[in-house]
C-alpha positions in Angstrom: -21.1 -13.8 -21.1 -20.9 -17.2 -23.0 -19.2 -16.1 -25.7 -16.6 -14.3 -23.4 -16.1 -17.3 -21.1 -16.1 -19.4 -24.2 -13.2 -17.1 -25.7 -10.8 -17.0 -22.8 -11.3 -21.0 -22.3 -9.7 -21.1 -25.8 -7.1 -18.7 -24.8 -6.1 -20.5 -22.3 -5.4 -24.1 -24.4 -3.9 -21.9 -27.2 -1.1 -20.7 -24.4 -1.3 -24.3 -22.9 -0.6 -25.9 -26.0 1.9 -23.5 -27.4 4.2 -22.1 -24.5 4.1 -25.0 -21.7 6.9 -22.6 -20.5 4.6 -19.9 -19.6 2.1 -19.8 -16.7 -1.4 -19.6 -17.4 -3.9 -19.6 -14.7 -7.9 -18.5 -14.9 -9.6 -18.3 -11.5 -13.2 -17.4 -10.8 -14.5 -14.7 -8.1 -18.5 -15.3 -7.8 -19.6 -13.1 -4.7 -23.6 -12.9 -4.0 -24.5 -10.4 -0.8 -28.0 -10.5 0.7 -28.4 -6.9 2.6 -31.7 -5.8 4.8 -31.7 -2.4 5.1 -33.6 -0.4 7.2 -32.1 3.1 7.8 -28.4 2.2 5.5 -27.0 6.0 4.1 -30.1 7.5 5.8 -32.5 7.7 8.1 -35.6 5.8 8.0 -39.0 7.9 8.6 -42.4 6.7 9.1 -42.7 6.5 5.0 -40.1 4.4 4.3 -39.7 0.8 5.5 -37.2 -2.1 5.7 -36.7 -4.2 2.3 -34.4 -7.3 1.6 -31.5 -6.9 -1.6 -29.3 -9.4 -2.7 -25.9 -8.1 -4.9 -24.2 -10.6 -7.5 -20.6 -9.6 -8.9 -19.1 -12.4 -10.9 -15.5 -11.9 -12.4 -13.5 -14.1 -14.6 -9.4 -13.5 -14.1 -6.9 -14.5 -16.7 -3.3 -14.1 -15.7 -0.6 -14.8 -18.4 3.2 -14.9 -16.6 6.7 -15.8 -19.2 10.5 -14.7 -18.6 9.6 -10.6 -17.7 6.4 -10.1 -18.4 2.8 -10.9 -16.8 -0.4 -10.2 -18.5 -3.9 -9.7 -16.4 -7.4 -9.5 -17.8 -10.3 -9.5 -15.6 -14.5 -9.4 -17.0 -16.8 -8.3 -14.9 -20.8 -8.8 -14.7 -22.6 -6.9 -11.7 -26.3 -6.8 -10.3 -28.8 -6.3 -8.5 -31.1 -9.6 -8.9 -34.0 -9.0 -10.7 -32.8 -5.5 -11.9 -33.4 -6.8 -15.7 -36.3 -7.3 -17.7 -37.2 -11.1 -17.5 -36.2 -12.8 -21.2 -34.4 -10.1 -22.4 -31.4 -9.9 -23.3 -29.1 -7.4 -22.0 -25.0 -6.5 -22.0 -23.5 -6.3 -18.5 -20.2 -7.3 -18.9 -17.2 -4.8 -18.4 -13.2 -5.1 -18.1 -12.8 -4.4 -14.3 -8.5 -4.7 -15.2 -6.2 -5.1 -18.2 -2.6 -4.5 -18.1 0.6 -5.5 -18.4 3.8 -5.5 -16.5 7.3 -5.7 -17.9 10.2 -6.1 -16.0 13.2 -4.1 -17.5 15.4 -5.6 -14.9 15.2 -7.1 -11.2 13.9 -4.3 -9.3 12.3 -1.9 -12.2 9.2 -2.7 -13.7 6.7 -0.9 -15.5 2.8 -1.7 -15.4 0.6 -0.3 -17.8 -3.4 -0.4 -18.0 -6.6 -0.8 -16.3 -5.3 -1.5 -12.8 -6.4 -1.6 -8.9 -4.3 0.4 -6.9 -4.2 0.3 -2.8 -1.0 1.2 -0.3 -1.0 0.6 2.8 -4.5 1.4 4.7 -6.0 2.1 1.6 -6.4 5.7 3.3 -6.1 7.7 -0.4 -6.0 4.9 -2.8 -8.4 1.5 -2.9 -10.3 -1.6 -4.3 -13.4 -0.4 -3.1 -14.1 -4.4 -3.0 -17.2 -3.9 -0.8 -18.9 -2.1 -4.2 -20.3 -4.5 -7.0 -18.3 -2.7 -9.6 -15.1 -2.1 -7.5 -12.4 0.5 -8.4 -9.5 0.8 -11.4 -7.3 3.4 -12.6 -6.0 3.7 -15.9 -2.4 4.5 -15.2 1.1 3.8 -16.6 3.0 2.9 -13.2 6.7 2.3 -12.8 8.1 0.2 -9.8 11.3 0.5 -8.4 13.2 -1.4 -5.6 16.6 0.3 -4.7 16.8 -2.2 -1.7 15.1 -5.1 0.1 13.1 -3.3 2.0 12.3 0.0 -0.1 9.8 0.9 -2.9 9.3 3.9 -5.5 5.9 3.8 -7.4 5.4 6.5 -9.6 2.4 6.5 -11.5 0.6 8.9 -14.5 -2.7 9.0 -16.4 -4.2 11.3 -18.5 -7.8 10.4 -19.3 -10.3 11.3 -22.5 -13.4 10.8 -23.2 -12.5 9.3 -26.2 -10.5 9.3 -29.5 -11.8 12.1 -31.7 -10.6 13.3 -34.7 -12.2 16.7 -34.7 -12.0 17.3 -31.5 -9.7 19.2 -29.5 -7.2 17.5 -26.7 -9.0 20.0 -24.0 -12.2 19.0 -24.7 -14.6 19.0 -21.7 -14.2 16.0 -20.3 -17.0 14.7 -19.0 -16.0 11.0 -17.3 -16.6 10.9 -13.3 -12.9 10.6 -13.2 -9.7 12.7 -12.9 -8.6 14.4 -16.0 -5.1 13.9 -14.5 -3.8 12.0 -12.5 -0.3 11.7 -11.1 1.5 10.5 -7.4 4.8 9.4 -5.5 4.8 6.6 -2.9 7.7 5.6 -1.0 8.2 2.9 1.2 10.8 2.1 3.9 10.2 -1.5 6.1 12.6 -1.0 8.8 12.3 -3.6 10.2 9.9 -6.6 10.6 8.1 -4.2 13.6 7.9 -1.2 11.9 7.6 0.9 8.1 6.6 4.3 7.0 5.4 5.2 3.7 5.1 8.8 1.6 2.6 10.3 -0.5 2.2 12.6 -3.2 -0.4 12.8 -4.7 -1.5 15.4 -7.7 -5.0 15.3 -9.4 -6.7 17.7 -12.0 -10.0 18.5 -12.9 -11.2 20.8 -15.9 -13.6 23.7 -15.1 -16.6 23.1 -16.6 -17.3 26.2 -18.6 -14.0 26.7 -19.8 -11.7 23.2 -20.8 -8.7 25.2 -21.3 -8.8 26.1 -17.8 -7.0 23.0 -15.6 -7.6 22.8 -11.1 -4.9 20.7 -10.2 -5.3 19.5 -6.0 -2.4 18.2 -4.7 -2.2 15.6 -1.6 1.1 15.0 0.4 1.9 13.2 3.3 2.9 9.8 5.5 1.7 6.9 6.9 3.6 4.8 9.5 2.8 1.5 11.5 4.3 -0.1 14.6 3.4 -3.4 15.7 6.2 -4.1 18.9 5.9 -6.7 21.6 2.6 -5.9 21.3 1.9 -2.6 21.1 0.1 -1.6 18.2 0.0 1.6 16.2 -0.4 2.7 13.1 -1.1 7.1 11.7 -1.1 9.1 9.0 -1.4 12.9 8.4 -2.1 14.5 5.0 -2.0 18.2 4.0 -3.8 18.8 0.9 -3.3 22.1 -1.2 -3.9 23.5 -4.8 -7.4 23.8 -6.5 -10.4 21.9 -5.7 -12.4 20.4 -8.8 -15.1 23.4 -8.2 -12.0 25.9 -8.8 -11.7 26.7 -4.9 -8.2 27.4 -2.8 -7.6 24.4 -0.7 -6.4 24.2 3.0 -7.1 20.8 4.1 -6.0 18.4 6.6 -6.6 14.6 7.4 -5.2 13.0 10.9 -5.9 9.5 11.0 -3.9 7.3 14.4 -4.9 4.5 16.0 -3.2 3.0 19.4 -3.7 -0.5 20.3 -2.7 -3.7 22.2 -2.3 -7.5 21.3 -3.4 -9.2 24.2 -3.0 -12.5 23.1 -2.6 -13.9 19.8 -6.1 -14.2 18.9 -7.5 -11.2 20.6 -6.5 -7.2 19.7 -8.2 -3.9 20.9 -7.4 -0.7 19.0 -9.1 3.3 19.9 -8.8 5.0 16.9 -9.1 8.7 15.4 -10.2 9.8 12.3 -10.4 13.6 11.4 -11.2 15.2 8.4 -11.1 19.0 8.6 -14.2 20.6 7.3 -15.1 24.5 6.5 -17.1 27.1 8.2 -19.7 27.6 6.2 -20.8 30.6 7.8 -17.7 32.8 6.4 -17.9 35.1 3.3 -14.4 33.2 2.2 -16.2 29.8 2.2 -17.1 31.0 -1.9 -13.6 31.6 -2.9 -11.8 28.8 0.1 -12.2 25.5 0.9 -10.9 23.3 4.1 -12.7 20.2 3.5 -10.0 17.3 3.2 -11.5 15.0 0.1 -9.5 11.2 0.8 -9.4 11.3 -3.2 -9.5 7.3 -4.5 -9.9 6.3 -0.6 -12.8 4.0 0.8 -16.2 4.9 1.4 -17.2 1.8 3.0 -14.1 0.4 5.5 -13.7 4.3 6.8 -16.5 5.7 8.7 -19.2 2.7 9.9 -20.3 0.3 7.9 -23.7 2.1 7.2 -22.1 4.2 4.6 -23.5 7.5 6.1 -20.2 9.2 4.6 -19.3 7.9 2.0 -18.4 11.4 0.6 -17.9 13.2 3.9 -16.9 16.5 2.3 -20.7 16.5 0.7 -22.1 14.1 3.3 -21.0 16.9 6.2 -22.1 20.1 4.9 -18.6 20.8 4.4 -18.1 20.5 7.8 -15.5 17.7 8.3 -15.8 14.8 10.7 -14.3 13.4 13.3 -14.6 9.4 14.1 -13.6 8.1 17.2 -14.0 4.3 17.9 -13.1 1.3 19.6 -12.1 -1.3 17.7 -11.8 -5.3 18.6 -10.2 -8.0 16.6 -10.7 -11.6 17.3 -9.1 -14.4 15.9 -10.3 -17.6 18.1 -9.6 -20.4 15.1 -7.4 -20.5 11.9 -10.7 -20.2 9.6 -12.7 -18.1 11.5 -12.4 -13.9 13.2 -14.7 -11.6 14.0 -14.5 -7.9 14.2 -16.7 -5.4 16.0 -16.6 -1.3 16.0 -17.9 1.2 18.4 -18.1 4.7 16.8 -18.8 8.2 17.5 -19.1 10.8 14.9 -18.4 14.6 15.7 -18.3 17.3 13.1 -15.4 19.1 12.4 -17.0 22.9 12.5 -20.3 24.5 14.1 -21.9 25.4 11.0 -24.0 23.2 8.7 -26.7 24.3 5.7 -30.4 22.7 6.3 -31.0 21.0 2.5 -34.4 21.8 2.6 -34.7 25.4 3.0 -30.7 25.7 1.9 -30.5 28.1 5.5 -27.0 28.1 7.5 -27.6 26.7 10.6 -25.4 27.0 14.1 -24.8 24.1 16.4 -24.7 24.0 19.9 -23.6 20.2 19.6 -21.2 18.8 17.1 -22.3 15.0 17.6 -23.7 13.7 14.6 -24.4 10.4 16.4 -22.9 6.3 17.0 -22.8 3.4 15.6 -22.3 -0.2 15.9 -20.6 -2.6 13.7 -20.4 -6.5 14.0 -18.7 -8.8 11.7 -17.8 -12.5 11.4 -16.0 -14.3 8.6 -15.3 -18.1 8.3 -13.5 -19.5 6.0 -14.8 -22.7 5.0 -12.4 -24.0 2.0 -9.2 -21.8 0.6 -11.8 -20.7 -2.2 -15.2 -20.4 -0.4 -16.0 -17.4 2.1 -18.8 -17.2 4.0 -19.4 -13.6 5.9 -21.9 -11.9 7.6 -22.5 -8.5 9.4 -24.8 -6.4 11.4 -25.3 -2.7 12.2 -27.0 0.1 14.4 -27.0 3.5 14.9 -28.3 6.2 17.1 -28.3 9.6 15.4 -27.9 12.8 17.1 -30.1 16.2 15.4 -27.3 17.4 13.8 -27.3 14.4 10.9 -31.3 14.3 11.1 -30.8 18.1 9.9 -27.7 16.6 7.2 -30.2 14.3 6.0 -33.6 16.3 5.5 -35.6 13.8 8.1 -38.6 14.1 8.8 -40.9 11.7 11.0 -38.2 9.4 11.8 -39.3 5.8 13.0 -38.6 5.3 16.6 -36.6 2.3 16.4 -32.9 2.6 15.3 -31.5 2.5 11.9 -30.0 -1.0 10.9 -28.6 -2.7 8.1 -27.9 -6.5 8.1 -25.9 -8.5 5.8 -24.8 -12.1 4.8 -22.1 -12.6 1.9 -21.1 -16.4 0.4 -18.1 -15.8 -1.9 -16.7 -18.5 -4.2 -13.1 -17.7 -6.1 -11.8 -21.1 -7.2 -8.9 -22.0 -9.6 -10.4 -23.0 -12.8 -7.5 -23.3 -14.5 -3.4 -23.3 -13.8 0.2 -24.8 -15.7 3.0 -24.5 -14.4 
């Protein structure tokens, strides 16, 4: 980590010293959580028990701008503390983003690299900043800007395992990535009040006995948003067809819409509806057909509670889909401070679920998997320090304590606390 901090520090006076035309700046982003959890992703039983974590991520940023061009390069180090051996040495460091971006003219660019990429309500594509390690793509992306208030991304990748002489370009390819990778966004702003957005998205994964043989899924789609004398209201819908990565025909659909009001300028209530259409299990076509949606690069943490009980809801469900109905309140009472809290209830898509312990089929006679609370408050106490903290319940149904194999479950409710300090000062900056 020395000799990497030590290396762009000298960077950085080489590009001071050389180009006082160009911009240079080289920020810090030193985020430790503490988390008690007691029941987070799953249930707790009678021999499991509460414990205390902390999570460190600590990135370094270089950005490089001149004339048409911009440079980013970004080093990671994540951890659990006390995770490594005491005195030994060990390598953590990774490159969380590198790429560059040229501008052929005012409104085309391309950017090419290790890059985060997010639209909109992150619904397909995020940051997954609520991870240690986060989320990048390796893509080649080129931006265009017919007008003011419109934008074309279109973005490719093709990933490898790695560069091999003697091995064939099908090779298996063994990375938990895409193989391919390939989408479409649009974006109209209409107006300062409303803007709707397009998505296409396409995606391939090679079967795993036979490389030469490609699934490609394909996503499409829009998202919209409304905010209008204070009516709020945002949606999306998404239809996605093709190949799933286990070879299966795909008829999937995701609804997301959420209705709201801004009651006064620090205070905004939202009821919101998340579906995810899921397969019944129970059918003889469920070996050759799929209709569980997959949100491809999409959240697993900001969608679905905070206790991360679907992360993957596809897997996490059986195959059964979801549907997440919740209350949401946003409160802003001072400049530096808000607070957020999140009432949900989760419903299964379809009546039929497998039991993972004796891998039977079971039927339903009540979809609801259960609810779930979720507080948070955020303060910020200077432009570069964050202080945040969050608490969370839930009250599960026997349709997830089947989902999640439980047996003796605790009597008191499944929590999961947290408290976050995050520092991302300026380190370094010309002008």
């Amino acid at each position: 980590m020395k000799k990497v901090i030590t290396l762009l520090f000298i960077s950085a006076m080489v590009f001071v010293s050389k180009d006082i035309i160009a911009q240079f700046s080289l920020k810090a982003d030193l985020r430790t959580r503490s988390e008690y959890r007691n029941g987070y992703k799953t249930l707790p039983t009678e021999e499991t028990s509460g414990y205390l974590l902390t999570h460190q991520r600590s990135r370094l940023i270089a950005t490089y701008i001149k004339d048409d061009l911009k440079m980013n390069v970004s080093i990671q180090d994540s951890r659990v503390w006390g995770d490594s051996k005491f005195r030994q040495a060990g390598n953590r460091l990774d490159v969380f983003e590198a790429w560059a971006e040229y501008e052929f003219m005012d409104n085309l660019s391309i950017k090419l690299g290790r890059q985060q990429v997010y639209y909109d309500d992150k619904k397909l594509f995020t940051t997954a900043d609520w991870t240690d390690w986060g989320q990048t793509l390796d893509l080649a992306l080129l931006k265009y800007q017919p007008e003011e208030d419109m934008q074309i991304h279109f973005a490719l990748g093709v990933n490898n395992n790695a560069d091999s002489f003697y091995k064939p370009f099908l090779d298996s390819y063994q990375v938990n990535q895409p193989r391919y990778l390939g989408y479409l966004w649009l974006h109209h702003k209409f107006s300062k009040k409303f803007k709707l957005s397009f998505y296409y998205v396409a995606d391939g994964s090679q079967n795993k006995t036979n490389p030469n043989t490609i699934y490609i899924r394909h996503t499409i789609g829009p998202y919209f948003k409304l905010n209008a004398n204070g009516l709020l209201a945002n949606g999306s819908f998404f239809y996605q067809t093709g190949r799933s990565f286990e070879g299966k025909k795909i008829e999937a659909l995701s609804l997301g819409l959420g209705l709201g009001y801004q009651w006064t300028n620090t205070l905004n209530l939202t009821i919101n509806l998340d579906h995810r259409s899921g397969s019944d299990i129970s059918k003889a076509s469920f070996g050759d057909k799929t209709k569980s949606f997959n949100n491809l690069y999409g959240p697993g943490h900001k969608d679905l509670g905070y206790m991360d009980y679907f992360v993957k809801a596809d897997l996490q469900t059986s195959h059964a889909g979801i549907n997440d109905i919740f209350l949401k309140m946003q409160l802003f009472p001072k400049q530096k401070w808000s607070a957020y809290a999140a009432l949900h209830l989760f419903l299964l898509d379809q009546y039929y679920i497998e039991n993972p312990i004796n891998e039977n089929i079971v039927k339903l006679d009540d979809k609801t998997l259960g609810k779930e609370l979720d507080l948070v408050s955020s303060w910020n106490i200077k432009s570069y320090i964050n202080l945040s903290a969050g608490f969370s319940f839930l009250i599960a149904n026997s349709p997830l304590e089947i989902l999640k194999s439980a047996k003796d479950i605790t009597e008191g409710l499944p929590a999961f606390g947290w408290l976050q300090l995050r520092f991302t000062p300026n380190l370094l900056s010309t002008k």
